[in-house]
PyMOL Python script that loads the backbone (N, CA, C, O; Angstrom):
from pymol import cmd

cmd.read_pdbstr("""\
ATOM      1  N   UNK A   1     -19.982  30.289  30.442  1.00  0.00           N
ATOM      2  CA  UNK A   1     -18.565  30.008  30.236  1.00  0.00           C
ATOM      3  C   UNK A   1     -17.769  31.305  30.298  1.00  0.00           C
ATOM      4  O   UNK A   1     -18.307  32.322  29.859  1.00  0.00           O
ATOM      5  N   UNK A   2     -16.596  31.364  30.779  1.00  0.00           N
ATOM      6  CA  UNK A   2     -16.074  32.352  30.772  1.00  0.00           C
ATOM      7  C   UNK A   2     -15.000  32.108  29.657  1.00  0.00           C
ATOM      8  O   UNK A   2     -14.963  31.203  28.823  1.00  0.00           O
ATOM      9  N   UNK A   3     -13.954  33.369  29.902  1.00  0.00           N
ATOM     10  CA  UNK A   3     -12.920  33.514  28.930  1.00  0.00           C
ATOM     11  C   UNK A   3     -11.978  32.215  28.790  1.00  0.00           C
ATOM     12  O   UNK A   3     -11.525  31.527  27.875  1.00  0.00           O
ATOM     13  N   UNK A   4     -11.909  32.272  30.782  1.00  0.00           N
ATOM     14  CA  UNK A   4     -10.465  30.986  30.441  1.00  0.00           C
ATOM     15  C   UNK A   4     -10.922  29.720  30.216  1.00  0.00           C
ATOM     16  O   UNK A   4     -10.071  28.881  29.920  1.00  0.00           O
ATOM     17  N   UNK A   5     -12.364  29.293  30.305  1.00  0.00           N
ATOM     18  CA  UNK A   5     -12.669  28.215  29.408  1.00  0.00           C
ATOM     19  C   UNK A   5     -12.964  27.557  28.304  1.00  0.00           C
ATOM     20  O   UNK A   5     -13.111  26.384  27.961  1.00  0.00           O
ATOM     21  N   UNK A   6     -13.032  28.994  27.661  1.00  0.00           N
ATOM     22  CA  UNK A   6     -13.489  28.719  25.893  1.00  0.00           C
ATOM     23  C   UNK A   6     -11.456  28.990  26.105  1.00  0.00           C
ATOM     24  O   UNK A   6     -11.203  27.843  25.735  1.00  0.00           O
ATOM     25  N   UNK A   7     -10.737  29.296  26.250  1.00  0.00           N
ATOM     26  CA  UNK A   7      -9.314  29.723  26.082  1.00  0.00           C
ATOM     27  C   UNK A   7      -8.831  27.836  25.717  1.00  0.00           C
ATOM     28  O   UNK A   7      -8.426  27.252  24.712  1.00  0.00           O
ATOM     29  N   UNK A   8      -9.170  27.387  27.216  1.00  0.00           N
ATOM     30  CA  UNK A   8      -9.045  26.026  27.455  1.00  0.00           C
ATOM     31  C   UNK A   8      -8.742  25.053  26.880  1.00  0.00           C
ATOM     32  O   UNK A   8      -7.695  24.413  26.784  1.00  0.00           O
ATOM     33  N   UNK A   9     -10.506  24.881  26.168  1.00  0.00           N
ATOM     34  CA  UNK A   9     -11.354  24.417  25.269  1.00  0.00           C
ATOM     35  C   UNK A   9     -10.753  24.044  23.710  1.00  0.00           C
ATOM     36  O   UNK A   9     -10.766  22.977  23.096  1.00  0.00           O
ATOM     37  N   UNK A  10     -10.202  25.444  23.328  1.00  0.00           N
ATOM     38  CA  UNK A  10      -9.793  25.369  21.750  1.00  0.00           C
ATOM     39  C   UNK A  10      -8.137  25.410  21.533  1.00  0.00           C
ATOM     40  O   UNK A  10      -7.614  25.366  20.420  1.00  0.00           O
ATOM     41  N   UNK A  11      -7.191  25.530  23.160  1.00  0.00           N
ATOM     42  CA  UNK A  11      -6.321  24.667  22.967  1.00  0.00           C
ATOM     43  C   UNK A  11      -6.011  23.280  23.277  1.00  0.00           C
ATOM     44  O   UNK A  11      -4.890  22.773  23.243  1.00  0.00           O
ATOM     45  N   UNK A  12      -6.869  22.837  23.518  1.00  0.00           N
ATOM     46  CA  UNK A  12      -7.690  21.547  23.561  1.00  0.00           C
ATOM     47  C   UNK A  12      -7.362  20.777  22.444  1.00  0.00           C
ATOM     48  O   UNK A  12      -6.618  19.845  22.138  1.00  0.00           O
ATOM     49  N   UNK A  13      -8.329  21.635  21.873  1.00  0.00           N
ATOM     50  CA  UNK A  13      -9.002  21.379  20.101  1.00  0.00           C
ATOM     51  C   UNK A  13      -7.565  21.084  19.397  1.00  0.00           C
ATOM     52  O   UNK A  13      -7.061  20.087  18.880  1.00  0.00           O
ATOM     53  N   UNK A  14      -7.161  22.374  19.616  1.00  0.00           N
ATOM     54  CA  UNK A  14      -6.147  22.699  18.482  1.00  0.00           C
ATOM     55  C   UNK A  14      -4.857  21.184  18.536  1.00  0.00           C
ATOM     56  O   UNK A  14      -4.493  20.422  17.640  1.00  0.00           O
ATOM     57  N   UNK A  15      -4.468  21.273  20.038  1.00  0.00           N
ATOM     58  CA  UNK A  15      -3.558  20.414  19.873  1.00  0.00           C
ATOM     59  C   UNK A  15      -4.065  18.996  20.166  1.00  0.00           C
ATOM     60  O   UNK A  15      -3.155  18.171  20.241  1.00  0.00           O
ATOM     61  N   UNK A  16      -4.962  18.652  20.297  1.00  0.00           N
ATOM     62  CA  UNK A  16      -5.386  17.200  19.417  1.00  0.00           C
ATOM     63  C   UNK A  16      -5.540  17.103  18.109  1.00  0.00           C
ATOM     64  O   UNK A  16      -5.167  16.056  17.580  1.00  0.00           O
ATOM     65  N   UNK A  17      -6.014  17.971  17.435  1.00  0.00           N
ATOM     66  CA  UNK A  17      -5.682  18.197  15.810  1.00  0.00           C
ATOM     67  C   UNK A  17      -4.285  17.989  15.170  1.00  0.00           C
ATOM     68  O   UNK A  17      -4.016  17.379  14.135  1.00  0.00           O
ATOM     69  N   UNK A  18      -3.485  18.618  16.002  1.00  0.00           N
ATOM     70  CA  UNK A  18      -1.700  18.441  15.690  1.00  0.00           C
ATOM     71  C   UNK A  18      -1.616  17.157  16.242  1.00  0.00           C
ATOM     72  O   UNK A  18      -0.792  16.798  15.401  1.00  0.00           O
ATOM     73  N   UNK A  19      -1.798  15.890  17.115  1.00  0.00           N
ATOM     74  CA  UNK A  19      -1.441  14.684  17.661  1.00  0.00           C
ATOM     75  C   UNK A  19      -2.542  13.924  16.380  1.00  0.00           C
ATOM     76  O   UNK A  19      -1.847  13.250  15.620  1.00  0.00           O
ATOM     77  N   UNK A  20      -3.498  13.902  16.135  1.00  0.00           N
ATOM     78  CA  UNK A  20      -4.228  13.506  14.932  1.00  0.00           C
ATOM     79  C   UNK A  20      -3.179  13.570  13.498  1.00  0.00           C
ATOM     80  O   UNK A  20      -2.919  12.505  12.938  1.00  0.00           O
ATOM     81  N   UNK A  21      -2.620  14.846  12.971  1.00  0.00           N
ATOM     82  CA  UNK A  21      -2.256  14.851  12.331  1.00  0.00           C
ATOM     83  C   UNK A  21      -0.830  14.254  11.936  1.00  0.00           C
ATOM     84  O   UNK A  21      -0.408  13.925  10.827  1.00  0.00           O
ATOM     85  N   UNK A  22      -0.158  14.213  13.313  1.00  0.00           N
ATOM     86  CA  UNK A  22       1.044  13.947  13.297  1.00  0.00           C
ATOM     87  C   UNK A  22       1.175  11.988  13.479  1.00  0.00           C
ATOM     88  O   UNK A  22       2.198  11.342  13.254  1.00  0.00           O
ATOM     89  N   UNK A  23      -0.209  11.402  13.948  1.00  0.00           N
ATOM     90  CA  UNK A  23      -0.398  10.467  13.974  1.00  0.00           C
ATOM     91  C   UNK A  23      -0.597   9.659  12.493  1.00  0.00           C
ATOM     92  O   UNK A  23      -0.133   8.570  12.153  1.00  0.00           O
ATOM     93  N   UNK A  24      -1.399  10.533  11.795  1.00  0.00           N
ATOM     94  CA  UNK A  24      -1.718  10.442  10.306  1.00  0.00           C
ATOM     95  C   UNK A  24      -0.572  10.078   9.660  1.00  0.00           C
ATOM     96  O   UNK A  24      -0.573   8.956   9.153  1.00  0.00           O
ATOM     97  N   UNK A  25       0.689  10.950   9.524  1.00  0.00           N
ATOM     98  CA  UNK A  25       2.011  11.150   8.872  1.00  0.00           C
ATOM     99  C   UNK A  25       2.354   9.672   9.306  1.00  0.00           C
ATOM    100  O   UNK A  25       2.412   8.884   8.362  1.00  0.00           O
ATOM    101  N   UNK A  26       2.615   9.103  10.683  1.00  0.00           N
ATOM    102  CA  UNK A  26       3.479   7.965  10.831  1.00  0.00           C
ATOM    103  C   UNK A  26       2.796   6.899  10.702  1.00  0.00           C
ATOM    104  O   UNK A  26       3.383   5.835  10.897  1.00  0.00           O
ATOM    105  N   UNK A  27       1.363   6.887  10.337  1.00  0.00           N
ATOM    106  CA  UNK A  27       0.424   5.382   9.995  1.00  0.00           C
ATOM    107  C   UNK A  27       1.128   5.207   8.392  1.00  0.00           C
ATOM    108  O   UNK A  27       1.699   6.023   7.669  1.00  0.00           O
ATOM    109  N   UNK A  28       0.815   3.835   8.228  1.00  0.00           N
ATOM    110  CA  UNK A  28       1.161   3.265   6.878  1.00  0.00           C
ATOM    111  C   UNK A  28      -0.063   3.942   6.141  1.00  0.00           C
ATOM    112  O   UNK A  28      -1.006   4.571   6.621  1.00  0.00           O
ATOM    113  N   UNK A  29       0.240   3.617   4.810  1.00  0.00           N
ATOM    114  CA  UNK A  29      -1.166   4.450   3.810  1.00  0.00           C
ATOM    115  C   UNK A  29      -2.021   3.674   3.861  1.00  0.00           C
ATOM    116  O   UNK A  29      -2.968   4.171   3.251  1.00  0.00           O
ATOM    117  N   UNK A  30      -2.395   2.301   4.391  1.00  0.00           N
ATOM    118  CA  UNK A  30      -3.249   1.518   4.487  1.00  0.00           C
ATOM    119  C   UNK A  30      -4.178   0.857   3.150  1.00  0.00           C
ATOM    120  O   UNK A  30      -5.380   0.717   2.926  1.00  0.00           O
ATOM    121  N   UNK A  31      -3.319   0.646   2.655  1.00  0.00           N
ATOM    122  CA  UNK A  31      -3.512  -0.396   0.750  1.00  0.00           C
ATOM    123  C   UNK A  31      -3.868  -1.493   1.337  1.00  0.00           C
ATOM    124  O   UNK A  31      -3.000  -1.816   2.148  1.00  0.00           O
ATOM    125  N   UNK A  32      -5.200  -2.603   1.294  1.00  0.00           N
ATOM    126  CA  UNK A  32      -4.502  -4.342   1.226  1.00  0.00           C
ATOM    127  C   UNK A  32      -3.472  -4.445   0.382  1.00  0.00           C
ATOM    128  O   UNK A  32      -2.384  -4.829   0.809  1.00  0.00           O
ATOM    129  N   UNK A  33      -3.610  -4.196  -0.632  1.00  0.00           N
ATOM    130  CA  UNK A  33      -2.889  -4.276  -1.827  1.00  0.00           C
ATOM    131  C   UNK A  33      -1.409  -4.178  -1.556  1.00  0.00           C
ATOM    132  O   UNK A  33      -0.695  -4.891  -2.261  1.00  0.00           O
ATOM    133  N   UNK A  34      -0.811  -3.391  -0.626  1.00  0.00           N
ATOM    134  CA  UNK A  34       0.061  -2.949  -0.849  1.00  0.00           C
ATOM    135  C   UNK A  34       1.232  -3.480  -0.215  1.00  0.00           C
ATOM    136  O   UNK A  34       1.488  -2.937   0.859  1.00  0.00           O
ATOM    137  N   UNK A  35       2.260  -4.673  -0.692  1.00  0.00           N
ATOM    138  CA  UNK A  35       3.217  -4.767   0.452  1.00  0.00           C
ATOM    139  C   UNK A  35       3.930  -4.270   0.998  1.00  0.00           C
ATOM    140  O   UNK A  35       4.586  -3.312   0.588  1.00  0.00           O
ATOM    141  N   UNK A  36       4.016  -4.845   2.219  1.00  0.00           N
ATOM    142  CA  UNK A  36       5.092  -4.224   3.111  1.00  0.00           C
ATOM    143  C   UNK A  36       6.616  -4.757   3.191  1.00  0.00           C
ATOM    144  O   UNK A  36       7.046  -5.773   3.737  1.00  0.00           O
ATOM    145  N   UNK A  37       7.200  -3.890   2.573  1.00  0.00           N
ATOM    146  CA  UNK A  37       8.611  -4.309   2.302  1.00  0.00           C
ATOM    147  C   UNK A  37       9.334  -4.481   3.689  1.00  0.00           C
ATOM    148  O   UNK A  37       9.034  -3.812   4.678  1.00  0.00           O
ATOM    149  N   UNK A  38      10.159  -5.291   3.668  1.00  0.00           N
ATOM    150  CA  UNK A  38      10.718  -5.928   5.068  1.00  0.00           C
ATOM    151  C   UNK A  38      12.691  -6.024   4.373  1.00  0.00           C
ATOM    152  O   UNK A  38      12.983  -6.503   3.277  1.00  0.00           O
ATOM    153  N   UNK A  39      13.375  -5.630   5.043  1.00  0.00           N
ATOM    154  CA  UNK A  39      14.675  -5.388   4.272  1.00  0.00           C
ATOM    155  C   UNK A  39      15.182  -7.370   3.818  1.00  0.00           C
ATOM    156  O   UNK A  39      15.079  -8.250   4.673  1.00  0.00           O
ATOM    157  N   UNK A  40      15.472  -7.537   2.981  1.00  0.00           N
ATOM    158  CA  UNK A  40      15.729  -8.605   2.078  1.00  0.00           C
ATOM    159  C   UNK A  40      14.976  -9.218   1.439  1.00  0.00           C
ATOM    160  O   UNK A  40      15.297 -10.334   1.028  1.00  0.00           O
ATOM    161  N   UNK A  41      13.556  -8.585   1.121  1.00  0.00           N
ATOM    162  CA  UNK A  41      12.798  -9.261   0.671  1.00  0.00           C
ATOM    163  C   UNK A  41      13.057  -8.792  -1.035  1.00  0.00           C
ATOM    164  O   UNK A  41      13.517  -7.727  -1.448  1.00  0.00           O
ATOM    165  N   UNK A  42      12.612  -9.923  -1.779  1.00  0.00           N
ATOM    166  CA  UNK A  42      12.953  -9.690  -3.678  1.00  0.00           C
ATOM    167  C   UNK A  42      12.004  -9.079  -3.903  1.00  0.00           C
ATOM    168  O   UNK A  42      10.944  -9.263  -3.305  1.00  0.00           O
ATOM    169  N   UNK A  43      12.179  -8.200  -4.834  1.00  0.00           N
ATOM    170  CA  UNK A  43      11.394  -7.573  -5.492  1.00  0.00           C
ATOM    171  C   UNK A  43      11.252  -7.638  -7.153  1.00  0.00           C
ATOM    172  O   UNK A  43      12.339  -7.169  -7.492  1.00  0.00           O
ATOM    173  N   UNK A  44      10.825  -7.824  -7.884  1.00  0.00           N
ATOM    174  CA  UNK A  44      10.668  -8.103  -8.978  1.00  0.00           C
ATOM    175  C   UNK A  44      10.093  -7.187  -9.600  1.00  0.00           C
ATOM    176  O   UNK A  44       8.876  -7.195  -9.785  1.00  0.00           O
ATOM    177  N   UNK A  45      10.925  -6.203 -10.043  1.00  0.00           N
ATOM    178  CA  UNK A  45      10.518  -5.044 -10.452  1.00  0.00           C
ATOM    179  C   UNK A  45      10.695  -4.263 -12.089  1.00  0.00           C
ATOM    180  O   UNK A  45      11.495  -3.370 -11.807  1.00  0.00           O
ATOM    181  N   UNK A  46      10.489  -4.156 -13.143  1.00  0.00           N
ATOM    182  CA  UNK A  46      10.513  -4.044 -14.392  1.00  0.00           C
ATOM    183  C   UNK A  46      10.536  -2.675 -14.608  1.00  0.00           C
ATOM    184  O   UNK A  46      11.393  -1.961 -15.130  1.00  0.00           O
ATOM    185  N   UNK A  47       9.481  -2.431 -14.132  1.00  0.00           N
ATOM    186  CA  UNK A  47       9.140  -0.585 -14.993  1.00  0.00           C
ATOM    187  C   UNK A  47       8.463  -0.365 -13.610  1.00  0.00           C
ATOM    188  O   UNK A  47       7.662  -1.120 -13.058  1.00  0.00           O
ATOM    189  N   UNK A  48       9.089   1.174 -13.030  1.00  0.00           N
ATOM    190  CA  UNK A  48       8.616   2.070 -12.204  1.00  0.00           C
ATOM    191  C   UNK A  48       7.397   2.661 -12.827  1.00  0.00           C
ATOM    192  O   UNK A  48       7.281   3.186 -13.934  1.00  0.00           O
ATOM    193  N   UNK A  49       6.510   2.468 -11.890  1.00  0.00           N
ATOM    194  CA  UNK A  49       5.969   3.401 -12.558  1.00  0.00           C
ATOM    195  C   UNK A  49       5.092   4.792 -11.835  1.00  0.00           C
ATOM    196  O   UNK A  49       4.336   5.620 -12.343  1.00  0.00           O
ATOM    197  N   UNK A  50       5.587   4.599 -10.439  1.00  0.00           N
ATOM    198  CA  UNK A  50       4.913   6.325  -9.320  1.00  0.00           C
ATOM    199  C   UNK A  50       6.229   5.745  -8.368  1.00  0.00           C
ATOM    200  O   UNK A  50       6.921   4.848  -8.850  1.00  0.00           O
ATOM    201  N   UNK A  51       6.479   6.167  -7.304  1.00  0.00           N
ATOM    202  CA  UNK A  51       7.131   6.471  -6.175  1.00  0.00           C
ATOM    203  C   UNK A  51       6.431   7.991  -5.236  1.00  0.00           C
ATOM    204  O   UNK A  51       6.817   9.146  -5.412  1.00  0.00           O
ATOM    205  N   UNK A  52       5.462   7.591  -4.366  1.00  0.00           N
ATOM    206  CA  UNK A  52       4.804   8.588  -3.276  1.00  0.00           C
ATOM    207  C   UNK A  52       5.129   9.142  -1.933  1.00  0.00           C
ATOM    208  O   UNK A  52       4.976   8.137  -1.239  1.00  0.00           O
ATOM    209  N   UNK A  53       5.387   9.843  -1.338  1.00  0.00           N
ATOM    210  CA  UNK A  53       5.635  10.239  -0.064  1.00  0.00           C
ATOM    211  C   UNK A  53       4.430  10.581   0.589  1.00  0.00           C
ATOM    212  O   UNK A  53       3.456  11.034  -0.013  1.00  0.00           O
ATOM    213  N   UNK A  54       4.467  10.399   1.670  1.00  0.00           N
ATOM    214  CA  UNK A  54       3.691  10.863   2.936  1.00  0.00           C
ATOM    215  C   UNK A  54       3.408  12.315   2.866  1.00  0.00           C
ATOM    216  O   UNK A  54       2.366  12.951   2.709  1.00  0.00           O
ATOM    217  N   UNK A  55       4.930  12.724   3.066  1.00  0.00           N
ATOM    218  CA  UNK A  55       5.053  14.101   3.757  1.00  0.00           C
ATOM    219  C   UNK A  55       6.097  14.615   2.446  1.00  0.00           C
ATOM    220  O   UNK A  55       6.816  13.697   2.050  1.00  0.00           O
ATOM    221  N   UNK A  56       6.269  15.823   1.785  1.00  0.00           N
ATOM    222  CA  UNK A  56       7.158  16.349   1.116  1.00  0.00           C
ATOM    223  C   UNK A  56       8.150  17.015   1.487  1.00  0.00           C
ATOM    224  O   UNK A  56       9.334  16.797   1.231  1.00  0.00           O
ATOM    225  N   UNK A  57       7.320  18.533   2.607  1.00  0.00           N
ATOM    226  CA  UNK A  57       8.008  19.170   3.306  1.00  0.00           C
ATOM    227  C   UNK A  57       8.543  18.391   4.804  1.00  0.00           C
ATOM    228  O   UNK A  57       8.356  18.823   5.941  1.00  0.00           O
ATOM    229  N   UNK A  58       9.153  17.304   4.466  1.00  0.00           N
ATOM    230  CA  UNK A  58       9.249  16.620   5.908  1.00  0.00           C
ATOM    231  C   UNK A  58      10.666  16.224   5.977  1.00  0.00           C
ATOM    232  O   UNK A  58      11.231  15.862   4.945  1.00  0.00           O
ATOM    233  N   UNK A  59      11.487  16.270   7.462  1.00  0.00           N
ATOM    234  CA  UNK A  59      12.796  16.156   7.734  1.00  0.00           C
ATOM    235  C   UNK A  59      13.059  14.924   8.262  1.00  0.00           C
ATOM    236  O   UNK A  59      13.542  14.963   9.394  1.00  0.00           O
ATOM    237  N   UNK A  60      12.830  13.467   7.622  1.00  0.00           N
ATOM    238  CA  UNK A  60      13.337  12.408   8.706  1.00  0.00           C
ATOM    239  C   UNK A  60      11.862  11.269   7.927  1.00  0.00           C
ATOM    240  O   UNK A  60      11.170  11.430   6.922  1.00  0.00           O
ATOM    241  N   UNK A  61      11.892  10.332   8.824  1.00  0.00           N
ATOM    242  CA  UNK A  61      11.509   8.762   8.193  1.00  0.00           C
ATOM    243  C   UNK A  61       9.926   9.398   7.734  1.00  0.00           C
ATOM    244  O   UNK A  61       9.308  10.175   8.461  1.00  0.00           O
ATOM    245  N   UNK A  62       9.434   8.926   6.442  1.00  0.00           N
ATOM    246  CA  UNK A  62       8.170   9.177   6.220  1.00  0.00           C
ATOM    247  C   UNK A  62       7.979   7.461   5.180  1.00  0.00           C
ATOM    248  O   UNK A  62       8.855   6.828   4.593  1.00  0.00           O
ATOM    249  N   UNK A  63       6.340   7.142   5.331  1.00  0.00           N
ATOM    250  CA  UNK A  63       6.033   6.086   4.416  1.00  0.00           C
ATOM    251  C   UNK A  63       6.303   6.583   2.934  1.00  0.00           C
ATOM    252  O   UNK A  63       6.044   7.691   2.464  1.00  0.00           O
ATOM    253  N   UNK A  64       6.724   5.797   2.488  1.00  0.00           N
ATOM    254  CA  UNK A  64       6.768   6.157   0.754  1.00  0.00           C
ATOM    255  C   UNK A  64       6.404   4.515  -0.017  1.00  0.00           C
ATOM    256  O   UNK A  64       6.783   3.419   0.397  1.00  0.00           O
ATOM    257  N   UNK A  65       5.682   4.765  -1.058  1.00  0.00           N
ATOM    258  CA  UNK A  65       4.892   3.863  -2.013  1.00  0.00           C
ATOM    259  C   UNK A  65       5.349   3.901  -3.319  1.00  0.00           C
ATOM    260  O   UNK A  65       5.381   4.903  -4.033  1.00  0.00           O
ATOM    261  N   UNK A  66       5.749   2.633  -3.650  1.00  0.00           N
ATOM    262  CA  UNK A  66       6.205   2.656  -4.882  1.00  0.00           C
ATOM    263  C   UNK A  66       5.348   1.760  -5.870  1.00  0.00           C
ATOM    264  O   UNK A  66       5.196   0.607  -5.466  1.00  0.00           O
ATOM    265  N   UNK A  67       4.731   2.081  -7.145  1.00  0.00           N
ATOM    266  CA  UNK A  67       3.719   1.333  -7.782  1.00  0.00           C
ATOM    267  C   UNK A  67       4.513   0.504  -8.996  1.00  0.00           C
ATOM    268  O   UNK A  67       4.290   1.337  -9.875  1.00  0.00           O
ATOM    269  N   UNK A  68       5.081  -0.264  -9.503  1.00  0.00           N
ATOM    270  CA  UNK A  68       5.533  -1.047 -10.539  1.00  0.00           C
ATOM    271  C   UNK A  68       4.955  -1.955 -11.390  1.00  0.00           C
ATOM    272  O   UNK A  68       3.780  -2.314 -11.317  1.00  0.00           O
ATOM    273  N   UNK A  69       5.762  -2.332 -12.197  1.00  0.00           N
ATOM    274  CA  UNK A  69       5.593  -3.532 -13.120  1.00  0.00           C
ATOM    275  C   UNK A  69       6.278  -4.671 -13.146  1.00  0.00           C
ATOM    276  O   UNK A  69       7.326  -4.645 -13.791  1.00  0.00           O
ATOM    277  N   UNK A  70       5.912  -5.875 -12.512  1.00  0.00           N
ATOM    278  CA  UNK A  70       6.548  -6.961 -12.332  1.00  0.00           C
ATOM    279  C   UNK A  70       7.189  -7.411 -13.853  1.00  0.00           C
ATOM    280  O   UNK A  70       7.022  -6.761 -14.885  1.00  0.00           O
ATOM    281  N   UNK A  71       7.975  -8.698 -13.733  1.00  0.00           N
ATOM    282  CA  UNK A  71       8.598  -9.539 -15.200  1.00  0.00           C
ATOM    283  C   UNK A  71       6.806  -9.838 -16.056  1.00  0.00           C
ATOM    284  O   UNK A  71       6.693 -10.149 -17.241  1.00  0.00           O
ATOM    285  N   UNK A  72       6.000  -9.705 -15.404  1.00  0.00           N
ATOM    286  CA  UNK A  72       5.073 -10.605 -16.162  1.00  0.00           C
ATOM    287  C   UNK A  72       3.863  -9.416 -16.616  1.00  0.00           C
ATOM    288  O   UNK A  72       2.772  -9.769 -17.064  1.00  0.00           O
ATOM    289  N   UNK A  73       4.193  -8.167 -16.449  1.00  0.00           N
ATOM    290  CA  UNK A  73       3.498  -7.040 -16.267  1.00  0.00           C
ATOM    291  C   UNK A  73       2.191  -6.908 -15.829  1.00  0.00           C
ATOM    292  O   UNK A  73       1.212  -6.463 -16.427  1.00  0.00           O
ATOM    293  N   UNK A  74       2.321  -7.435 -14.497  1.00  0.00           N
ATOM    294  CA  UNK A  74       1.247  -7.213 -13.594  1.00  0.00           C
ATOM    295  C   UNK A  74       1.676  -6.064 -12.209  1.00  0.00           C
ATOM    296  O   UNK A  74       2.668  -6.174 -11.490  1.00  0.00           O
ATOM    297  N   UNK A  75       0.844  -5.224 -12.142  1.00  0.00           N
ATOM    298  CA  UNK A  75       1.019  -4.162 -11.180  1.00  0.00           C
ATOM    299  C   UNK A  75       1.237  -4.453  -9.893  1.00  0.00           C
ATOM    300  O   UNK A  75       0.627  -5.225  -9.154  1.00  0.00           O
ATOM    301  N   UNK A  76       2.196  -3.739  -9.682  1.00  0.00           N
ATOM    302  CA  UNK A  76       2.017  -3.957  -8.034  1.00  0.00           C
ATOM    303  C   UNK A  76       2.759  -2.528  -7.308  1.00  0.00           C
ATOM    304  O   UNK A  76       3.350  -1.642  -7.925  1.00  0.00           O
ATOM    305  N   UNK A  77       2.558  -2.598  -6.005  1.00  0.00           N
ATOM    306  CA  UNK A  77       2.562  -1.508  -5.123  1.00  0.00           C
ATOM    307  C   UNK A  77       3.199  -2.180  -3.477  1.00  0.00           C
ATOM    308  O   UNK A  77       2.787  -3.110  -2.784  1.00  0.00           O
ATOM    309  N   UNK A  78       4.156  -1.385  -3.329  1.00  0.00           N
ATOM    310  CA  UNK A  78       5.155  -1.988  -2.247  1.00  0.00           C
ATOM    311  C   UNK A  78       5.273  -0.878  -1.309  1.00  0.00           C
ATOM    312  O   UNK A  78       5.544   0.198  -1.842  1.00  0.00           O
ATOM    313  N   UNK A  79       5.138  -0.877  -0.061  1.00  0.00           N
ATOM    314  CA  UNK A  79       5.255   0.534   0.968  1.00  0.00           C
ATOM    315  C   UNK A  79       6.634   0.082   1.699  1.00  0.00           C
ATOM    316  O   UNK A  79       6.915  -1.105   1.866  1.00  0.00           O
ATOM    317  N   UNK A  80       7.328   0.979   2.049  1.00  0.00           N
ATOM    318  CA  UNK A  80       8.546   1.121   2.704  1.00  0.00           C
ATOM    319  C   UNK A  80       8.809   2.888   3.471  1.00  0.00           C
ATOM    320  O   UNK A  80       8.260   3.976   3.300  1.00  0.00           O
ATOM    321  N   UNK A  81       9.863   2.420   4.285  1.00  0.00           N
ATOM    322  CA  UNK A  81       9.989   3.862   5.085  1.00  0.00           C
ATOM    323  C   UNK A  81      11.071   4.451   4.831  1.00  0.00           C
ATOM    324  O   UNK A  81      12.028   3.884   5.358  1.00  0.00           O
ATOM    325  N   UNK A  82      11.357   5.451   4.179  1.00  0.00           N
ATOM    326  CA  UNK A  82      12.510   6.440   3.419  1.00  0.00           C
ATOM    327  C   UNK A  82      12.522   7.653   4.211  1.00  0.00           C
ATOM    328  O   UNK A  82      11.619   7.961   4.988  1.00  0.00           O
ATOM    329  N   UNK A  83      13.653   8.391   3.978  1.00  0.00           N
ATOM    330  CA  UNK A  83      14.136   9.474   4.433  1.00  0.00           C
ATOM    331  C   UNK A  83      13.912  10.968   3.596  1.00  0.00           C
ATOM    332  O   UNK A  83      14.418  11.360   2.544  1.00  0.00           O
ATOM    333  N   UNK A  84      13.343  11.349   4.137  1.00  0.00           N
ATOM    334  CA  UNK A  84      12.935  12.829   3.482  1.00  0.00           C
ATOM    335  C   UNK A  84      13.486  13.848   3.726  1.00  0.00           C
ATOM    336  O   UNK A  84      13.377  14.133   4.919  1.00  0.00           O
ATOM    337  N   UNK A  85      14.035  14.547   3.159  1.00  0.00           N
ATOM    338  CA  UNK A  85      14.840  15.363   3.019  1.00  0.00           C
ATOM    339  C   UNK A  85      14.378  16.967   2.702  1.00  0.00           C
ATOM    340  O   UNK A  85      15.182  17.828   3.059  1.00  0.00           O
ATOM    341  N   UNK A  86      13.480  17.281   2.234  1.00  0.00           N
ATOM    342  CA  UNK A  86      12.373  18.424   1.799  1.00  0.00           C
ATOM    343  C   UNK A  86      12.396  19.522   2.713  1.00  0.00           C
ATOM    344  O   UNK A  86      12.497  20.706   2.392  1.00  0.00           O
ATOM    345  N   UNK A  87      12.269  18.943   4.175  1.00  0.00           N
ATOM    346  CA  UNK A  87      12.334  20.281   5.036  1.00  0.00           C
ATOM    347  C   UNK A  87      13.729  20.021   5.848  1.00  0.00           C
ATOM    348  O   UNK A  87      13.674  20.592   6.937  1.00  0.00           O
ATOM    349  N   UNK A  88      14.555  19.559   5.711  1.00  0.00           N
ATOM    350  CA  UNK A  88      15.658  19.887   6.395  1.00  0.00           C
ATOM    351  C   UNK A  88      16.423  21.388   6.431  1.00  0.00           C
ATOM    352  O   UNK A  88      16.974  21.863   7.424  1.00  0.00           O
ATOM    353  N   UNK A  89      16.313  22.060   5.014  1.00  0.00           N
ATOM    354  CA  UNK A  89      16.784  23.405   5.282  1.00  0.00           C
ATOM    355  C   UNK A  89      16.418  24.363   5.176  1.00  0.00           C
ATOM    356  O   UNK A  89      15.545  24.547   4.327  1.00  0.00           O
ATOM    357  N   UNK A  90      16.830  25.322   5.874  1.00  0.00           N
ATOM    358  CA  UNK A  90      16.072  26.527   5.914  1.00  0.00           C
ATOM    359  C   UNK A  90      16.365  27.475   4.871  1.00  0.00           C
ATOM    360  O   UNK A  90      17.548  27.657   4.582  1.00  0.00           O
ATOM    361  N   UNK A  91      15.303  28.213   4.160  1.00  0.00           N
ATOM    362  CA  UNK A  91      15.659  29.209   3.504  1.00  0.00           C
ATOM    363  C   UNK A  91      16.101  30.361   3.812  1.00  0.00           C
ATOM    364  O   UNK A  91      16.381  31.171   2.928  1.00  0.00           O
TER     365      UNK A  91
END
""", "prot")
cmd.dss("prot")
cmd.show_as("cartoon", "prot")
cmd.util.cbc("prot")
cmd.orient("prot")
């Protein structure tokens, strides 16, 4: 092998790692458990009790998970797509 094929090779690597990762960020978190909120659907919600993001440092739509307490205090966990705000500015 020469130079420009190991060169090739591991930008190859590298940027299928970034399309992997960036693929990762826009999949749902993959719960059965977990619904998928659809805009008008009720929610029956009592006591918060987590709200999760995907991405923290991220500028624009990421999955976020919210875990609660229904009227009857049984748990539940609802996924929806929110706006992140974390990396929009620069220091």
């Amino acid at each position: 092998m020469n130079l420009k094929s190991i060169a090739s090779a591991s930008l190859l690597a590298v940027l299928s790692f970034g399309a992997l990762t960036a693929q990762a960020a826009m999949a749902p978190m993959n719960d059965a458990s977990v619904m998928q909120y659809r805009y008008g659907d009720h929610l029956d919600v009592k006591k918060v009790l987590s709200v999760q993001d995907d991405q923290t440092n991220t500028c624009g739509l990421v999955n976020t998970r919210m875990d609660y307490l229904d009227s009857k205090g049984q748990q539940q966990s609802v996924e929806y797509r929110s706006y992140a705000t974390g990396g929009c500015h620069e220091n």
